[in-house]
C-alpha positions as CSV (number, residue, x, y, z in Angstrom):
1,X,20.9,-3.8,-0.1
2,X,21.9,-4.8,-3.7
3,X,18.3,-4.1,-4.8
4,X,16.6,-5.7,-1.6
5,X,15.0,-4.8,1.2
6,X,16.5,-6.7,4.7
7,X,16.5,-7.0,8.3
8,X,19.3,-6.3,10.5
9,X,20.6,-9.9,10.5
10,X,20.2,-9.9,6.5
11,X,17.1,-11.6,5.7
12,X,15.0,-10.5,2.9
13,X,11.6,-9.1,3.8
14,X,10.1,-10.6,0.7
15,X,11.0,-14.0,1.7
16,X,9.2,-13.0,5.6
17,X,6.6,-12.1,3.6
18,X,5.9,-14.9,1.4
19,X,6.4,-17.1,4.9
20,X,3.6,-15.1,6.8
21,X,1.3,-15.3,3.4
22,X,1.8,-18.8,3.8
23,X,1.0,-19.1,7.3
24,X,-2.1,-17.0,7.5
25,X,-5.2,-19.0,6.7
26,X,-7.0,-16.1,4.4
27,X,-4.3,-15.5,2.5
28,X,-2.7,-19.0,1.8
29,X,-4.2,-19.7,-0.9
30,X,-4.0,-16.8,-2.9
31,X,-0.2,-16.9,-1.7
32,X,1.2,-17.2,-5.2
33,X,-0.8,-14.3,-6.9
34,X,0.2,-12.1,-3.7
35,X,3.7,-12.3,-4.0
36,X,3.5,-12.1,-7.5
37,X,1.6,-8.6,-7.4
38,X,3.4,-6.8,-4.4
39,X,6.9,-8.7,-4.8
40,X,7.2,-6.8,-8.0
41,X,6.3,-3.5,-6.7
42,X,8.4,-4.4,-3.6
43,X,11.5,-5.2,-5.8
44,X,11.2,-1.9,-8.1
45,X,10.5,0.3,-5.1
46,X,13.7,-1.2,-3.9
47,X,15.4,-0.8,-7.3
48,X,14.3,2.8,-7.8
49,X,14.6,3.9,-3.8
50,X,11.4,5.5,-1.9
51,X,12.2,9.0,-3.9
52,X,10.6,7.3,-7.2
53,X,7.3,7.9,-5.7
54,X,5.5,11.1,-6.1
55,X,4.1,12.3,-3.0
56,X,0.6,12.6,-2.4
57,X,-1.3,15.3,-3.1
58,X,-4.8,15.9,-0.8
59,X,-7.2,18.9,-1.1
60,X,-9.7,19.4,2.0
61,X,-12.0,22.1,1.7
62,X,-14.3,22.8,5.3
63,X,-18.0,23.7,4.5
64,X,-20.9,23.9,6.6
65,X,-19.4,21.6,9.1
66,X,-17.8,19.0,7.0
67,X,-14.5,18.2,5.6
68,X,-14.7,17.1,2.1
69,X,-11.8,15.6,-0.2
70,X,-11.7,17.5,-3.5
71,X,-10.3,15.6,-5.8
72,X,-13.1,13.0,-5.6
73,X,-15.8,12.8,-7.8
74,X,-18.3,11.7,-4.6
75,X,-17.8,13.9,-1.5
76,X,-19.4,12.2,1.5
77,X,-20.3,15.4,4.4
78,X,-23.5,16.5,5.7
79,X,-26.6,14.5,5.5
80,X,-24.6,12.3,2.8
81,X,-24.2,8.8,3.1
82,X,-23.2,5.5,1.3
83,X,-26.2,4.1,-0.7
């Protein structure tokens, strides 16, 4: 609505989400920052509607008992492991 996005009763989500930032111990005082970062995306995803975003595109190969993501440089399957 009008570039927002809101509950049923008309609230804006952004503003329940700067509340809960707020509220939440870990979060409180990097609050400010928070907002800042995903409050813009949140506002241009509302601006430019969910179809602005391209979808995701995942290639998953199966070998030797393993399913392995393509695209990434580092493919973690059998007998590989984080160092």
């Amino acid at each position: 609505v009008n570039g927002q996005f809101v509950t049923d009763n008309g609230t804006n989500i952004f503003d329940i989400y700067k509340e809960e930032l707020l509220k939440n111990p870990y979060t409180a005082e990097n609050a400010r920052i928070a907002a800042s970062h995903y409050g813009s995306q949140l506002f241009d995803l509302a601006k430019n509607g969910f179809d602005s975003i391209p979808d995701l595109v995942l290639s998953i190969s199966y070998q030797n008992g393993s399913l392995q993501d393509i695209g990434q440089k580092v493919n973690y399957g059998v007998k590989k492991t984080i160092d």
